[in-house]
Structure formats: C-alpha cells, structure tokens
C-alpha positions as a Markdown table, in Angstrom:
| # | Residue | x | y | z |
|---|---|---|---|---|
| 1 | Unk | 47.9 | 38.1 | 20.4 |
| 2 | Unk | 47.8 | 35.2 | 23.1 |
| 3 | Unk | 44.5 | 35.4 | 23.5 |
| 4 | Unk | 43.0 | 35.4 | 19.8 |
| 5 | Unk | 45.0 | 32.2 | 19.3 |
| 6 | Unk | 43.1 | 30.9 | 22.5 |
| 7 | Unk | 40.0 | 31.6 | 21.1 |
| 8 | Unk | 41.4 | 30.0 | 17.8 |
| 9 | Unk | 41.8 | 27.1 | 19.3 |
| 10 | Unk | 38.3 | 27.6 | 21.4 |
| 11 | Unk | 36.2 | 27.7 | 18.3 |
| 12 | Unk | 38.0 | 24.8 | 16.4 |
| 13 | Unk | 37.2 | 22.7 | 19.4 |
| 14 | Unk | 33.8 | 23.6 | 19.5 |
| 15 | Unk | 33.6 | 23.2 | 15.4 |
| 16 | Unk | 35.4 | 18.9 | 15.7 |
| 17 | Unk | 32.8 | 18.7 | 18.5 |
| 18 | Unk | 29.9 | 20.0 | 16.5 |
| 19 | Unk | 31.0 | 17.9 | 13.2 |
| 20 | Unk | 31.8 | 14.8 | 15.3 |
| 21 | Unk | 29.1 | 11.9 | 14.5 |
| 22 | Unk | 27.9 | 10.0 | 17.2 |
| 23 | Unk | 25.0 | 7.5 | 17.1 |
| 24 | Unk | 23.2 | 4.4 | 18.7 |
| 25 | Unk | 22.6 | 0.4 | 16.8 |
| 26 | Unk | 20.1 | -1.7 | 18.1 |
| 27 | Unk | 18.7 | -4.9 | 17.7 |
| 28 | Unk | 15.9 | -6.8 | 19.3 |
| 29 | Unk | 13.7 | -9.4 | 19.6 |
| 30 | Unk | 13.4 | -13.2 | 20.6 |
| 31 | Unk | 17.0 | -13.4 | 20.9 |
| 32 | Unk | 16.8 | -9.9 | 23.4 |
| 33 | Unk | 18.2 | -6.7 | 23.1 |
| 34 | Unk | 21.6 | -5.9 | 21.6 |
| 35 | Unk | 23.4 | -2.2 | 21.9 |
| 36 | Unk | 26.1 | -0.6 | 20.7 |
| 37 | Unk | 27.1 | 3.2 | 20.9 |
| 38 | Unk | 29.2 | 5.0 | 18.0 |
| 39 | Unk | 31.5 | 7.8 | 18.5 |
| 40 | Unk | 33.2 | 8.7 | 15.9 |
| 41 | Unk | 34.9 | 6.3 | 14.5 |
| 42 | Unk | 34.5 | 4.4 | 17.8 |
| 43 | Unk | 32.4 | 1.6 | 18.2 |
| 44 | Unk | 31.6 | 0.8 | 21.7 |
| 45 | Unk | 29.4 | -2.7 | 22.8 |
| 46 | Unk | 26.9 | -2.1 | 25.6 |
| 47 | Unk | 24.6 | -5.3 | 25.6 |
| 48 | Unk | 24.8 | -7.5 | 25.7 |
| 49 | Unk | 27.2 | -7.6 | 28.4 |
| 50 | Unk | 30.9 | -9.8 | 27.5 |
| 51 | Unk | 31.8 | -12.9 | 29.9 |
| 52 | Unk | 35.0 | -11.8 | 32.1 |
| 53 | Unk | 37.9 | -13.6 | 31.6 |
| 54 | Unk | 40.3 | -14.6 | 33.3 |
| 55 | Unk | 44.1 | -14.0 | 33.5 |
| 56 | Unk | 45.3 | -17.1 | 32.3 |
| 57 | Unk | 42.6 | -16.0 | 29.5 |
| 58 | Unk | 39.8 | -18.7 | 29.8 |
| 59 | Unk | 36.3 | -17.5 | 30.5 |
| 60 | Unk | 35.4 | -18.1 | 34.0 |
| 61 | Unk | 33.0 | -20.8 | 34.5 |
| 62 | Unk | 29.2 | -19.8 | 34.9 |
| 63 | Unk | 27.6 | -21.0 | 38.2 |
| 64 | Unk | 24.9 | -23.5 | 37.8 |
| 65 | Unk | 22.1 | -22.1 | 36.2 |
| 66 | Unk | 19.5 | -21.8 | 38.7 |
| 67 | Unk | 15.6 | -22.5 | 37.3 |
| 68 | Unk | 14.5 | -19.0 | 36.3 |
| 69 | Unk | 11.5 | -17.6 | 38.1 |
| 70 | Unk | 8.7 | -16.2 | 35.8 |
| 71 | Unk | 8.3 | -12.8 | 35.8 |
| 72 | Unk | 4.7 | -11.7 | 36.5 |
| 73 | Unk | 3.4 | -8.1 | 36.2 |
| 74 | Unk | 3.3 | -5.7 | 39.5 |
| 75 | Unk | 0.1 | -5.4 | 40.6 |
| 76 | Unk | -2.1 | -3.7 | 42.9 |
| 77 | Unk | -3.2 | -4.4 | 46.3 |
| 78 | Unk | -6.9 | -5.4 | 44.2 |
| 79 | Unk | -4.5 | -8.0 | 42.1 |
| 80 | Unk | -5.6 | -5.8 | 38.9 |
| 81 | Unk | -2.4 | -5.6 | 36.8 |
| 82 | Unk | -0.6 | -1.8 | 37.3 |
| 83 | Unk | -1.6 | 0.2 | 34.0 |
| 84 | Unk | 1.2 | 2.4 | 32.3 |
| 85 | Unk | 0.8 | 6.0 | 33.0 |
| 86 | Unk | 0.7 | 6.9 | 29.5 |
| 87 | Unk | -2.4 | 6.2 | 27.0 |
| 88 | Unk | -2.2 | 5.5 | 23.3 |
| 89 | Unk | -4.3 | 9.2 | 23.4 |
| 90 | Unk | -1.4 | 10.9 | 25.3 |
| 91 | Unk | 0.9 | 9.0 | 22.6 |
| 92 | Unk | -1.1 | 10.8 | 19.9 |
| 93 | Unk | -0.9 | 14.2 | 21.9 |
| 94 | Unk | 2.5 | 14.5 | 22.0 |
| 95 | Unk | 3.3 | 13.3 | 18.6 |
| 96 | Unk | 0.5 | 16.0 | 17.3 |
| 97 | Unk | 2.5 | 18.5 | 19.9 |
| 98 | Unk | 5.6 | 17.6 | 19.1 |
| 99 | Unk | 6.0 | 17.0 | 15.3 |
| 100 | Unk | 5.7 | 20.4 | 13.7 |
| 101 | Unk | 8.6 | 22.4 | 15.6 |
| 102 | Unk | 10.5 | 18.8 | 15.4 |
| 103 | Unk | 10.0 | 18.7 | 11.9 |
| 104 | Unk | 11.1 | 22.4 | 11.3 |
| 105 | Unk | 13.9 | 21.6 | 13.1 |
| 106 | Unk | 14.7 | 18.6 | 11.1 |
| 107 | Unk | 14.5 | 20.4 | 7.8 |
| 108 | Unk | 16.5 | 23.1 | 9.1 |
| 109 | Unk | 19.7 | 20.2 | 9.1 |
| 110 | Unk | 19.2 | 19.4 | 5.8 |
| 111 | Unk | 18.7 | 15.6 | 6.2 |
| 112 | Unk | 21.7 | 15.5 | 9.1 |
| 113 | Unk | 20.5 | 12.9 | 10.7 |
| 114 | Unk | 21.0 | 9.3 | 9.2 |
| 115 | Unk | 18.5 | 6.4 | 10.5 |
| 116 | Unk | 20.6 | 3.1 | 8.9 |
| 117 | Unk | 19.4 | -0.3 | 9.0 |
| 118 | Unk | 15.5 | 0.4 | 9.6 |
| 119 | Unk | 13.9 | -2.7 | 9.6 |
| 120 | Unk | 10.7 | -3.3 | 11.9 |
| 121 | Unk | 8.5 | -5.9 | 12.5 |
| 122 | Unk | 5.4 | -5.5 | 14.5 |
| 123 | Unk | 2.8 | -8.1 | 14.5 |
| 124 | Unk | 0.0 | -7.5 | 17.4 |
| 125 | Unk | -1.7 | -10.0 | 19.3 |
| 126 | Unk | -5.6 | -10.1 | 18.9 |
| 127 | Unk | -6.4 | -13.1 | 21.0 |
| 128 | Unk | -7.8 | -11.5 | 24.1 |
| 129 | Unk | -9.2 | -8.5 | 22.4 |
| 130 | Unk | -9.2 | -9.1 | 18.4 |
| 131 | Unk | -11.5 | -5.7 | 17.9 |
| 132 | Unk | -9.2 | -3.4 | 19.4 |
| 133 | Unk | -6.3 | -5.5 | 18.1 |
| 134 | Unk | -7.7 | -4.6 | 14.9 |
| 135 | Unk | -8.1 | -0.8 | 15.3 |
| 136 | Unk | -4.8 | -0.7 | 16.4 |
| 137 | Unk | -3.1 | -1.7 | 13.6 |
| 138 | Unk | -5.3 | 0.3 | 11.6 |
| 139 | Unk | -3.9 | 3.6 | 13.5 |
| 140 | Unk | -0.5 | 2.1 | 13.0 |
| 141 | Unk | -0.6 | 1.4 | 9.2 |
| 142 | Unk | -2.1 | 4.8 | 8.9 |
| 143 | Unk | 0.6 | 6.3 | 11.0 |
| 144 | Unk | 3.2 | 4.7 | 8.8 |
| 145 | Unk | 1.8 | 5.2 | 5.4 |
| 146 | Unk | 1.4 | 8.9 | 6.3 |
| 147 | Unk | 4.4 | 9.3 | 8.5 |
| 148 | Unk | 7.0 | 7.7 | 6.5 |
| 149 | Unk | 7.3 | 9.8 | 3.4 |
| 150 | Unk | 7.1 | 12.6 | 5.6 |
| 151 | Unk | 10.1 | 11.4 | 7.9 |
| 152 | Unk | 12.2 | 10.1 | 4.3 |
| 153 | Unk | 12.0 | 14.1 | 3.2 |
| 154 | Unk | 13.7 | 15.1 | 6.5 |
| 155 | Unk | 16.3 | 12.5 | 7.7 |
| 156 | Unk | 18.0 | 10.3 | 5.6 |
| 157 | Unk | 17.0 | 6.6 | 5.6 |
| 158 | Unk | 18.2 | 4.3 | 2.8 |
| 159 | Unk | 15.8 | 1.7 | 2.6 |
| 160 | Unk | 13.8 | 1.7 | 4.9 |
| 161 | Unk | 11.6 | -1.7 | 5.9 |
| 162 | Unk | 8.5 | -1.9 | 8.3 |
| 163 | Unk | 6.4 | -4.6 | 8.6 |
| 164 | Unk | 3.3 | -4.9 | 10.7 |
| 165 | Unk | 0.4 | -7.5 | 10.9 |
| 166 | Unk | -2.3 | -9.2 | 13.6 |
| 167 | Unk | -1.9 | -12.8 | 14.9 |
| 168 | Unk | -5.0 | -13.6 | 16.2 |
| 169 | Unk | -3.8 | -16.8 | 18.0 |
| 170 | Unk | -1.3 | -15.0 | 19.9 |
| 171 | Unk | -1.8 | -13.0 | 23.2 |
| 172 | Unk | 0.8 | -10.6 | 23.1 |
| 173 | Unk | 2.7 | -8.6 | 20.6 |
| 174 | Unk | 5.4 | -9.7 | 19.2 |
| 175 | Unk | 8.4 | -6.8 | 17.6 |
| 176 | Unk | 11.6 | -7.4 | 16.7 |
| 177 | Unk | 13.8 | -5.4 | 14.6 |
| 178 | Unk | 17.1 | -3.4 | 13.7 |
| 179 | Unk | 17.3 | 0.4 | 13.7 |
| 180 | Unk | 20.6 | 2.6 | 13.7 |
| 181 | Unk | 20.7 | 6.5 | 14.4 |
| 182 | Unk | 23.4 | 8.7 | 13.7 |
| 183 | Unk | 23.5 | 12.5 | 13.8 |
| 184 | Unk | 26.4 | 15.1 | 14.2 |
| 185 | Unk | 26.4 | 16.7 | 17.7 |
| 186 | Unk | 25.4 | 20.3 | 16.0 |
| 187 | Unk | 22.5 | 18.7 | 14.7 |
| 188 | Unk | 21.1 | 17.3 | 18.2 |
| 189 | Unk | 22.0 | 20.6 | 19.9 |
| 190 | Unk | 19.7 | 22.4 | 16.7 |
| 191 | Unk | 17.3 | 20.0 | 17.0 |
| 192 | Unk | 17.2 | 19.9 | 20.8 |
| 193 | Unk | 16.8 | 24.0 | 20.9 |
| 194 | Unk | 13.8 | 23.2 | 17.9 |
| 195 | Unk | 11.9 | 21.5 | 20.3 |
| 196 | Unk | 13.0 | 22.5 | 23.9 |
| 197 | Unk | 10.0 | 24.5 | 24.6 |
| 198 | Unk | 7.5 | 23.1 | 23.3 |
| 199 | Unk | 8.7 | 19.4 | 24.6 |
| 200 | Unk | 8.4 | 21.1 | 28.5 |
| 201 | Unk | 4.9 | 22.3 | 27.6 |
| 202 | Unk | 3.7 | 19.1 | 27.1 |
| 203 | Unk | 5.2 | 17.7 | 29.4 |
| 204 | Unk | 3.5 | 20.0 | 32.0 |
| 205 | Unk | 0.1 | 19.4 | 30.2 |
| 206 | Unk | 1.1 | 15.6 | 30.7 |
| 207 | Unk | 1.7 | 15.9 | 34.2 |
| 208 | Unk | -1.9 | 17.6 | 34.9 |
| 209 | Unk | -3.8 | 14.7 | 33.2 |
| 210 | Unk | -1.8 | 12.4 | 35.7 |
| 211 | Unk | -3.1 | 13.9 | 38.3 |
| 212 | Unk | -6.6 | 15.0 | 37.2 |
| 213 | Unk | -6.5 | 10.6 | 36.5 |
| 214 | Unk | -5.0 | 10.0 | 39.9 |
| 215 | Unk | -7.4 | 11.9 | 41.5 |
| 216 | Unk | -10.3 | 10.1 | 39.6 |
| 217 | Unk | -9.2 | 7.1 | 40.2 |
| 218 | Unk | -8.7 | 7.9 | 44.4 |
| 219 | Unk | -12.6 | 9.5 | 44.3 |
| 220 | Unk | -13.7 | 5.6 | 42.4 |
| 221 | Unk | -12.1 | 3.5 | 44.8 |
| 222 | Unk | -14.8 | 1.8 | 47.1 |
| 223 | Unk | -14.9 | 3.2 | 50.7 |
| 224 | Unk | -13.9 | 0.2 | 52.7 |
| 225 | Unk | -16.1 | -0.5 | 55.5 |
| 226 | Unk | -14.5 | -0.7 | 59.1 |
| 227 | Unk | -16.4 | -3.2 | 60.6 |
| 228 | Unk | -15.6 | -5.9 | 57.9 |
C-alpha cells in the first residue's frame, strides 16, 4: 500500500504544479523597461533593479554620476551599421509557420491563457524613409485588424488597446506600452508540445537562409587588391 500512496502524492504534485499560474508584467517606454514575474500568488520585481541599503537602513549614496557616453550602433569594418539577422520576410515566415499548430494548441486550452493590461503604442518614424515607413504600418494595421479578433477567440484579453501611427518628423520609432501574460503551467507544457515540431522546422529552414545570405554576402564583398 506504501507505494500507491506514493504515487498519490506523485500525481497531486504534478496536478498543483500543472494548475499553478505563473506569468510575466511589463512596462516600457521613455521611462525604460520595467519587469515583474508572478508565481502564484507571488509577485517578484526584476527591473528595475532596487538601490541597496544599508544596515543602519539608509540607501547608500550613488557615486557621482559620470557623463554618459552615447551609445552608437556596432558596425562593420566598412562603418556600414551591422543589420539584424532576421528580415521583416522571415518575421512573416514564421508567423505563417507558426500560427496554425499554435493556434490549435491555443484552442485546445479553452482560453487558458490570460493577456491583462494590453495596451500598445507604436508610432513609426518616416523621416529617413517615409515610403517604406508608410508600407509598414500598412502591414501592421493589417496584421492587427486581422490578427486581433483571431487572438480574442483563443486567449482571454479584457480590453485590449493598440495604437499605432507614422511621425514623419521623427527618425526612429517610438513604442511604449503595458502587456501582462499569465497562463497555468499545464497550458505552456500543451502549448509548448502544439508547437514543438513545427517551431524546430523553422528554425532549421531559418538557419539555411543565414547561411545561403552569409554566403552571398562573402561572394559580394570586393576583392581587395594587395598592392594598395
């Protein structure tokens, strides 16, 4: 009898891990990013991080601020600006790839997964380039107007808000935002098996086109000549 109790108290184990919410708040934007981490009923800050304190239970004094150094992109040996490895088309490959089995999986759960606050603001920048600025955030209203009623059916988002908009005076885009996500751990481990395969396929397919780009890019490089 020892041992059916055992597995008793196996299973019921598995079960309050299984039920057990867990789940991720975020915030961002001019002010940078801010992170906290549910488990449970826990609520554990990660970003930003808290100012040590002492003993005696005063903060410690922060060192003289030095003047901050601005942050230019990487770039190459040419002093061209490194490009991600990713492409708005792979972007679009892997949401086409991805989003049936994810959304099978997703309506499998029977909405278990809970996306509270949702509010987004994306406004692009269309100074330097204010055609493709523009064809962008047609692609992303479309995305959103077609996505969105889609996504409500299969996860659980009490109003919802997204905003998103072009600033043609303005370089770069600007986001900012407040999105929480929480899910039981059963749900991720169905979702995760929903989309395990399929994600790896990708992936591999992804890989390839890095290094069918990489190997472009290596044969369009000018020769160099020696005696320069």
């Amino acid at each position: 009898m020892l041992w059916l109790w055992i597995l008793l108290v196996i299973a019921a184990l598995i079960l309050l891990v299984c039920v057990t919410r867990v789940g991720v708040w975020a915030a961002f934007g001019g002010d940078g990013v801010r992170l906290d981490v549910r488990v449970g009923v826990l609520r554990v800050h990660i970003l930003p991080a808290k100012v040590k304190k002492r003993k005696g239970g005063k903060a410690e004094k922060k060192k003289k601020a030095k003047p901050e150094k601005k942050v230019e992109a990487k770039t190459d040996e040419g002093g061209e600006k490194k490009k991600l490895p990713f492409t708005f088309e792979d972007v679009k490959d892997a949401v086409r790839t991805l989003f049936p089995p994810l959304r099978r999986a997703l309506g499998r759960t029977r909405k278990g997964v809970r996306i509270r606050p949702l509010r987004l603001s994306v406004v692009l920048g269309g100074l330097v380039d204010p055609a493709a600025s523009a064809k962008l955030y047609g692609e992303i209203q479309a995305a959103v107007w077609n996505g969105m009623p889609v996504l409500e059916k299969l996860v659980d988002i009490p109003e919802p808000y997204i905003h998103t908009g072009v600033d043609f005076l303005a370089a770069a885009p600007a986001v900012e935002g407040e999105v929480g996500v929480t899910f039981r751990i059963g749900t991720l481990i169905a979702v995760g098996f929903g989309i395990a395969f399929p994600a790896v396929r990708w992936f591999l397919k992804f890989r390839k086109r890095l290094k069918k780009r990489a190997a472009e890019a290596e044969k369009a490089e000018p020769v160099k000549d020696p005696a320069a």
